[in-house]
C-alpha positions as CSV (number, residue, x, y, z in Angstrom):
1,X,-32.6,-19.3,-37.2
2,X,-35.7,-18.1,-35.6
3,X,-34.7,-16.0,-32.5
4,X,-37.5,-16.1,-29.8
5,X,-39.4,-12.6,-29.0
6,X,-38.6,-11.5,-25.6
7,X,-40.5,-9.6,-23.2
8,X,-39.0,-6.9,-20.2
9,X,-39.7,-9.1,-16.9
10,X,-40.1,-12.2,-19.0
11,X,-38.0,-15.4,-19.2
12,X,-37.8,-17.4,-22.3
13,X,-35.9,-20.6,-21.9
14,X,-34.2,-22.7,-24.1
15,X,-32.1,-26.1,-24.2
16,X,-28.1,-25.4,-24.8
17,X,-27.7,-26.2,-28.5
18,X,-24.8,-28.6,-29.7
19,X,-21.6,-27.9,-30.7
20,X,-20.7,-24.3,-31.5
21,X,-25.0,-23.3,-32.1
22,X,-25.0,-21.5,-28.7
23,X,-22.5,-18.8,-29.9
24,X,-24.1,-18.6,-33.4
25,X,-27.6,-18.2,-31.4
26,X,-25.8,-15.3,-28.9
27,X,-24.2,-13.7,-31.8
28,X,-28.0,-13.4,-33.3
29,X,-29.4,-12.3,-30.9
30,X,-27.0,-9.7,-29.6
31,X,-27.2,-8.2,-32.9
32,X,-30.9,-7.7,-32.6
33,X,-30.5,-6.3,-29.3
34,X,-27.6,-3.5,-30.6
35,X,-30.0,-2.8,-33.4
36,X,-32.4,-1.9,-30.2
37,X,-29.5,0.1,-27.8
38,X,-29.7,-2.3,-25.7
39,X,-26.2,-4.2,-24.3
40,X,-26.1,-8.2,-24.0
41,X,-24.6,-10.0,-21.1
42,X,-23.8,-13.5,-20.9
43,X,-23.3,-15.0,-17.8
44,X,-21.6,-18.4,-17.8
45,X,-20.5,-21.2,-16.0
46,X,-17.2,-21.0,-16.3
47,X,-14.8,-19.1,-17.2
48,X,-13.7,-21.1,-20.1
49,X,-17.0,-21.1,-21.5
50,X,-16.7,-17.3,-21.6
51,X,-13.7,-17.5,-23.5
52,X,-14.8,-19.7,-26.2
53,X,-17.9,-17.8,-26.6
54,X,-15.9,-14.7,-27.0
55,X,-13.7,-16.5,-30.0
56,X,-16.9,-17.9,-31.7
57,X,-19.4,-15.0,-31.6
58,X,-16.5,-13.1,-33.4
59,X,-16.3,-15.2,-36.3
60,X,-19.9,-15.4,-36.6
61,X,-20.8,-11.6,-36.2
62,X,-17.3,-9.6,-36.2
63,X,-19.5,-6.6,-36.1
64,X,-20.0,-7.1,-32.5
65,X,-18.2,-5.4,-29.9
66,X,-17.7,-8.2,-27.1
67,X,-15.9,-8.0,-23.7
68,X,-15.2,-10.4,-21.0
69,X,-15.4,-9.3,-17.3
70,X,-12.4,-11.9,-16.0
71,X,-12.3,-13.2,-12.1
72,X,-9.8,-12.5,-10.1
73,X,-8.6,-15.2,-10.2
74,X,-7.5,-16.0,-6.7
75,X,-9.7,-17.8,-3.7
76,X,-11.4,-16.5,-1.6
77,X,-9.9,-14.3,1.1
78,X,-7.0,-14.8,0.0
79,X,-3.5,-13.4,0.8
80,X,-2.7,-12.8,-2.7
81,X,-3.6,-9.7,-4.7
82,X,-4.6,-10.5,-8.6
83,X,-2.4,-10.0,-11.5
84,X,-2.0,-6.6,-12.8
85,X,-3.3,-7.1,-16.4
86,X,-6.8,-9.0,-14.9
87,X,-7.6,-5.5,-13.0
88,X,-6.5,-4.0,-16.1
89,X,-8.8,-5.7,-18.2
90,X,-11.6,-5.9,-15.6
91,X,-11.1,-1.8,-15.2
92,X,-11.4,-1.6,-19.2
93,X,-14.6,-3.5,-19.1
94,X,-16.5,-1.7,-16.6
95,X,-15.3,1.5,-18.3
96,X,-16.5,0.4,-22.0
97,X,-20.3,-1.2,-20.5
98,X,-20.4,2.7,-19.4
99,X,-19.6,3.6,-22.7
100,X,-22.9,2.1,-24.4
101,X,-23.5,3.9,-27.9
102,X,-19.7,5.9,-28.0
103,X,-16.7,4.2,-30.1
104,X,-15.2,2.6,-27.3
105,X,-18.0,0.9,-25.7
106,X,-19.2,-2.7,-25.7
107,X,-22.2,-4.3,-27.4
108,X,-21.8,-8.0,-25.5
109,X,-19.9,-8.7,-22.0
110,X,-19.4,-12.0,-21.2
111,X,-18.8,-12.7,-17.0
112,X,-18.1,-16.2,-15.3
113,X,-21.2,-16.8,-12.9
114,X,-18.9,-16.3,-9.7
115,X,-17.4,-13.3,-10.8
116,X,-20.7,-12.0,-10.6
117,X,-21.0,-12.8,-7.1
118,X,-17.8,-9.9,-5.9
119,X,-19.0,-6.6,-5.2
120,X,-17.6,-3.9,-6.9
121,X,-16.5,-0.2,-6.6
122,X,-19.6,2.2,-7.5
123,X,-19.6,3.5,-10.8
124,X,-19.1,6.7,-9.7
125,X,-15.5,5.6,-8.3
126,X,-14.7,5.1,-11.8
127,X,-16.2,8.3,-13.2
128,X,-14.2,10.3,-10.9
129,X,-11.0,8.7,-11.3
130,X,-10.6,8.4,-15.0
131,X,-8.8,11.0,-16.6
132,X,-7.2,12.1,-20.4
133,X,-4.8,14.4,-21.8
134,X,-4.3,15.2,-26.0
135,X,-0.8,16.4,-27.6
136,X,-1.3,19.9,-27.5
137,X,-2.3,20.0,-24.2
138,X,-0.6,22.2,-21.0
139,X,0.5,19.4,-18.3
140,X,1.9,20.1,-15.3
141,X,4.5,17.5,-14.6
142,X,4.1,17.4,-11.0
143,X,0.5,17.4,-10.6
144,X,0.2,14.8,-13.2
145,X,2.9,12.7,-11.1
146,X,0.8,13.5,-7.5
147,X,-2.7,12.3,-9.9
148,X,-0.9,9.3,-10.8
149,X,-0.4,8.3,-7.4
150,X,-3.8,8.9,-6.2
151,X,-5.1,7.0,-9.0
152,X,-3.1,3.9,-7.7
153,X,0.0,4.2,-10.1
154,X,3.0,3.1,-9.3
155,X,6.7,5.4,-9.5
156,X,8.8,2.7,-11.2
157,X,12.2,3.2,-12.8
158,X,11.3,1.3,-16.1
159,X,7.6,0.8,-17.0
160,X,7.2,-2.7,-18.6
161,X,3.7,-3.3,-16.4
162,X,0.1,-2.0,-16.5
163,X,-0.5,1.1,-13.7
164,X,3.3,1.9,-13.8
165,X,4.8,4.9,-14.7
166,X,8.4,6.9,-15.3
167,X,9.8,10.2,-15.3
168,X,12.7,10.9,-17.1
169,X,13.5,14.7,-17.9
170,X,11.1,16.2,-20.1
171,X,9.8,12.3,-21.0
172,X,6.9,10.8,-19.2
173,X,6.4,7.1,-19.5
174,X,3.5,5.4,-18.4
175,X,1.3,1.5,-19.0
176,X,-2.6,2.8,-18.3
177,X,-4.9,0.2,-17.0
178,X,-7.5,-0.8,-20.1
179,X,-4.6,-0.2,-22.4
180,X,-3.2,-2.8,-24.6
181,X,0.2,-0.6,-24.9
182,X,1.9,2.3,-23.0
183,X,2.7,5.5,-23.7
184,X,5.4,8.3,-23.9
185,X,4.8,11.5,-23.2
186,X,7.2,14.1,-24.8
187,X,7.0,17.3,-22.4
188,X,8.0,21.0,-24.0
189,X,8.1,23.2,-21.6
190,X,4.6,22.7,-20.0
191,X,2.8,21.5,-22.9
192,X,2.4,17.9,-24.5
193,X,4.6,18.2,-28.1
194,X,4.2,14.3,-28.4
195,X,2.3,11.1,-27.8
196,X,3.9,7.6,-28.5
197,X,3.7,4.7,-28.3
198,X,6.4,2.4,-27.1
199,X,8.1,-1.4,-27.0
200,X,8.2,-2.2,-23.1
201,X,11.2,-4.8,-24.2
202,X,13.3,-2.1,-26.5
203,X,11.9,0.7,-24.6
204,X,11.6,2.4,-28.2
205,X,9.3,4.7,-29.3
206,X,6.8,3.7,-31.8
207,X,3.6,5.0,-33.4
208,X,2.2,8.3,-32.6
209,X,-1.3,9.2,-31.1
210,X,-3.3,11.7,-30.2
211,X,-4.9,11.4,-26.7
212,X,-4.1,8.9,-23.7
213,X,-7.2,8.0,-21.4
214,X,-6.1,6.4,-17.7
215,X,-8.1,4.8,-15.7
216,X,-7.4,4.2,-12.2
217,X,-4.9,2.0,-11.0
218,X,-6.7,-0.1,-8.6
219,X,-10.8,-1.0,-7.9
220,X,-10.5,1.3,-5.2
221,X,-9.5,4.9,-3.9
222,X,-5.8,5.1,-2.6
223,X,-6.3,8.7,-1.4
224,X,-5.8,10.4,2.3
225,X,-9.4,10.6,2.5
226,X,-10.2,6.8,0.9
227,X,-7.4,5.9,3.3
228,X,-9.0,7.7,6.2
229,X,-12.6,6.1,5.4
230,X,-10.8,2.5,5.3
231,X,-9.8,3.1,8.9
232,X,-12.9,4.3,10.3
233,X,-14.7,1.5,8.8
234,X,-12.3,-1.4,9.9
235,X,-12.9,0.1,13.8
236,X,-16.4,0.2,13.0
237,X,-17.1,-3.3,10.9
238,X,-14.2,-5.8,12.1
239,X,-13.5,-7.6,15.6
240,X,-10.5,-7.2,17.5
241,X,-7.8,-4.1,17.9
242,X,-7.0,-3.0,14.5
243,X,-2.9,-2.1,15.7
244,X,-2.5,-6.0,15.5
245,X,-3.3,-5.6,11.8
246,X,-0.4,-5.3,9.3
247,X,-3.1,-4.2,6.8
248,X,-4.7,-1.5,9.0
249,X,-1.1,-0.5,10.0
250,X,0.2,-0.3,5.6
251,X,-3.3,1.3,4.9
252,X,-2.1,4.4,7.3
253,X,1.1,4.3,5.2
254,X,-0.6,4.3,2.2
255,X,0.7,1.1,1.0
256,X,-1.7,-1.4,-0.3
257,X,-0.6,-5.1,0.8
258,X,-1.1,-8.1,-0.9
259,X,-5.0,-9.3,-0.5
260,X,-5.9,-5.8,-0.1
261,X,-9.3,-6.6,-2.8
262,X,-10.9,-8.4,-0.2
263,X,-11.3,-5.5,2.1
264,X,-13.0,-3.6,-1.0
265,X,-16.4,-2.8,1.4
266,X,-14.1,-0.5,3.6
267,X,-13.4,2.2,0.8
268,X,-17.3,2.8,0.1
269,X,-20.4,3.8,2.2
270,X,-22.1,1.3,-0.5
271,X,-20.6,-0.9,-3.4
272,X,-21.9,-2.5,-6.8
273,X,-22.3,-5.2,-8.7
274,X,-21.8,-5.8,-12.3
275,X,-25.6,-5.8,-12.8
276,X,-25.6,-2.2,-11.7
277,X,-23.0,-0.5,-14.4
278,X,-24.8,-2.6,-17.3
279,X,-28.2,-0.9,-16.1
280,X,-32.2,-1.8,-16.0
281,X,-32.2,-2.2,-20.0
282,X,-30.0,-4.7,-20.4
283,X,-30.7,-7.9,-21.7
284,X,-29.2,-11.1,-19.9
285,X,-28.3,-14.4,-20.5
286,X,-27.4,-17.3,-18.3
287,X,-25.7,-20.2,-20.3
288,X,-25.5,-23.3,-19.2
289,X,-26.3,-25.1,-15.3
290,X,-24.9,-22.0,-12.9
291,X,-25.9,-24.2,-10.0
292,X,-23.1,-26.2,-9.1
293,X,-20.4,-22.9,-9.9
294,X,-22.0,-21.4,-7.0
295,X,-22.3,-24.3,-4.3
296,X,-18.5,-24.7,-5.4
297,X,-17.7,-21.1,-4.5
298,X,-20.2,-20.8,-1.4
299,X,-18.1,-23.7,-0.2
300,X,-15.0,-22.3,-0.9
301,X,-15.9,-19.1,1.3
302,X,-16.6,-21.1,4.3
303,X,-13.6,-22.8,4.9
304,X,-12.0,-19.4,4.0
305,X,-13.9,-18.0,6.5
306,X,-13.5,-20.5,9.4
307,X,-9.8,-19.7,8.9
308,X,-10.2,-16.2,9.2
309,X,-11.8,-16.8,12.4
310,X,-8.7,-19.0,13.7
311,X,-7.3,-16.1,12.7
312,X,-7.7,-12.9,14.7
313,X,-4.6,-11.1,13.6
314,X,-6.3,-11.6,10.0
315,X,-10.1,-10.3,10.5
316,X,-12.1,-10.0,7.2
317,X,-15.2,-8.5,6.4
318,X,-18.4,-10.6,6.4
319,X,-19.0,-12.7,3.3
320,X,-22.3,-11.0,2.7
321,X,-20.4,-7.3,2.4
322,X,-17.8,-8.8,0.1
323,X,-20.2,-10.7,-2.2
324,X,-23.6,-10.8,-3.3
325,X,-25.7,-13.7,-1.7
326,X,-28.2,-13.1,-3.7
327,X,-27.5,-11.6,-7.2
328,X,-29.6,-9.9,-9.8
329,X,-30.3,-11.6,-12.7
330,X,-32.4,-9.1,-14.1
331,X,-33.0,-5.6,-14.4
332,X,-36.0,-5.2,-16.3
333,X,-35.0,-6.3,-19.8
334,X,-36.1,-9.5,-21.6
335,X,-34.2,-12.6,-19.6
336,X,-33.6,-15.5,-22.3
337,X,-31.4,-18.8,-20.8
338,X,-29.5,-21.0,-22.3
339,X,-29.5,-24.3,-20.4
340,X,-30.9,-24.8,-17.4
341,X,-33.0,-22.4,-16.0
342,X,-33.0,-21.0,-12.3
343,X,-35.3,-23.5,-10.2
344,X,-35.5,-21.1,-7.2
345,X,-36.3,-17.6,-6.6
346,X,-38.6,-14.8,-8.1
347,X,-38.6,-15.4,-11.9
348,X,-36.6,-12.7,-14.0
349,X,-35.8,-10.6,-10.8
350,X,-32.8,-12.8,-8.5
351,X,-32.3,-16.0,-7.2
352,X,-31.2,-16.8,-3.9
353,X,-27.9,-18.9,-3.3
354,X,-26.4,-20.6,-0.3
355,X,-25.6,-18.5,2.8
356,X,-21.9,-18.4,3.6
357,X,-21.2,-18.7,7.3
């Protein structure tokens, strides 16, 4: 299989190939880009595509280090917040595309074509709130417990969920976001004698390890200040008195209701895009017709925001601070397609979608 040459600012197209050729293609060619540094992303359709590119590419290049960037998973603007373990996985992604060349980091991500539309938390939001501890290691109990809580953690009884933790005695139990398992932490005295794994169902202790990274809880700040900055901004970007709010009003209690995602904008003085932790080098793919995933979500966004506007008690932010009308497809890297390739727009630097009301 002859892969094509690509060219930074250049697009190379090609038809989608039959059958399961597309991932044996991706796999190719994200091999040769690892073998350059460089990190591929595939942006597809859907998000089962994703999925079933994921499973191929790995039997035909198990070298690779692939992750998928999932959706949220709920509509838009809605009342709903997203399961635990998809902000746990989406955390873990944006954590390992920082990663690049370092044992944890990712050498393919694969993202549905409207999850690429949400804005993001900067990457520096992630920097900052990412922490790790090793056995061995002095720990304070209680300002672990008060980080905990400012990285969006939640004091539970029994952890059995991702950003929940538990203190028992001298034991500290707790499910970090990006983690597949969670961890015990055995306390002598002020220093960590033990790491260990443990069964959320038996609740017993299994393997030991080493070191615990925890990433934060949520995809944005729960602190006084982030919580301050929320309130300034929702008197200074949203209609109407913000004491008829149940959100403004939980936000000054520090509790973070249901839906809460969709008022992202509010934490930061400027947000990001996916496009923006996987950096100018990296190489991009956009598989299959993306055209009709977006009319389908631009559509979805008005009627969800005609309803906010029967809504007053409800104000949102505007469409255009929540998601990215007009996203970057490129950033300076080769841009090969598979499918159909964008009809509108500047070639190999963004195309312009549908305006939401």
């Amino acid at each position: 299989m002859d892969l094509p040459k690509l060219s930074p600012g250049k697009r190379f197209s090609w038809p989608t190939p039959v059958g399961s050729a597309d991932a044996l293609l991706l796999a190719r060619l994200a091999a040769r880009e690892k073998s350059a540094g460089r990190i591929t992303a595939i942006v597809t359709a859907d998000a089962s595509d994703a999925q079933r590119l994921i499973d191929e590419m790995a039997f035909f290049a198990p070298q690779l280090r692939t992750a998928l960037f999932p959706d949220w998973e709920t509509l838009p603007y809605d009342t709903f917040s997203p399961h635990q373990d998809l902000i746990s996985e989406r955390l873990a992604t944006l954590w390992r595309i920082r990663q690049r060349d370092h044992a944890h980091g990712a050498d393919v991500v694969l993202v549905p074509a409207t999850t690429a539309l949400y804005r993001l938390a900067p990457p520096s939001f992630l920097a900052g709130y990412t922490f790790e501890f090793k056995q061995g290691q002095k720990l304070d109990e209680a300002k672990l417990k008060a980080q905990l809580t400012l990285a969006g953690y939640q004091h539970v009884s029994q952890v059995v969920s991702h950003g929940e933790y538990a203190v028992r005695g001298g034991l500290i139990d707790l499910f970090p976001m990006g983690s597949d398992v969670p961890y015990r932490v055995d306390l002598f005295d002020d220093e960590i004698d033990s790491i260990r794994v443990f069964d959320p169902d038996s609740q017993r202790s299994l393997d030991t390890v080493q070191e615990v990274r925890l990433l934060p809880g949520r995809e944005f700040p729960m602190d006084e200040d982030a919580r301050a900055k929320f309130r300034s901004r929702w008197r200074e970007l949203l209609e109407g008195d913000p004491t008829r709010s149940r959100i403004y009003k939980d936000m000054g209690a520090g509790v973070a209701t249901a839906g809460i995602e969709y008022y992202l904008p509010l934490f930061f003085d400027d947000t990001a895009t996916v496009f923006d932790y996987l950096g100018d080098d990296a190489t991009l793919v956009l598989h299959g017709d993306l055209e009709p995933a977006f009319h389908r979500f631009w559509q979805d966004t008005r009627s969800a925001t005609a309803w906010c506007k029967a809504t007053p008690s409800a104000p949102r932010c505007r469409p255009s601070r929540c998601f990215e009308r007009r996203p970057v497809l490129h950033h300076g890297q080769a841009l090969p397609t598979a499918g159909h390739a964008p009809r509108r727009g500047r070639c190999a630097r963004q195309r312009h979608l549908p305006e939401a009301a």
